[in-house]
N, C-alpha and C positions, 0 to 999 in steps of 0.2 A: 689198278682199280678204276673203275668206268662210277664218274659221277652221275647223277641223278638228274634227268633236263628236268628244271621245272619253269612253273608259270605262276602268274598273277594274273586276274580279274575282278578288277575295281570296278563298282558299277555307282555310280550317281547322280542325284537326281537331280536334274535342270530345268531351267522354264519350257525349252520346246522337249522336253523327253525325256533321254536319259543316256548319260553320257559314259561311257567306257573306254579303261585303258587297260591295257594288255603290255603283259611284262612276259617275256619268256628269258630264261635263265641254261646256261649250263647244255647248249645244245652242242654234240659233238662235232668236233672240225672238218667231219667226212660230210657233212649233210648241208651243203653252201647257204649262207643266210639268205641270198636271195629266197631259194626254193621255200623258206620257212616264212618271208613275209610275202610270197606268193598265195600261199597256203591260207592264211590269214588273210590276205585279201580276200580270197575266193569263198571261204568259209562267212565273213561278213557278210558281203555281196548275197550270199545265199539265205543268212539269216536276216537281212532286210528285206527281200522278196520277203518270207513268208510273215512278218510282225508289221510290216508298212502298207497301210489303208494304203489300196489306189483310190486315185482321188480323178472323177470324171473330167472328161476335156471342155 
């Protein structure tokens, strides 16, 4: 029987923002942890570009 990956997303509220932790659970031994917190970086990375004012030089 093949377990269920999951995850967690806490999201809370801080004085500059809001801050978030990520729990991932149950990911199969074929899929190297790096590649999974690559993924998560790049997914972040992506949704910071689009929610973060640029702010003029």
């Amino acid at each position: 029987m093949v377990a269920a990956v999951g995850q967690m997303v806490d999201l809370a509220a801080v004085p500059s923002g809001t801050e978030t932790t990520i729990v991932q659970a149950g990911v199969p031994e074929a899929i190297p942890r790096d590649a999974c917190r690559l993924g998560w970086q790049q997914s972040l990375a992506h949704l910071a570009r689009l929610v973060e004012p640029e702010m003029p030089d």
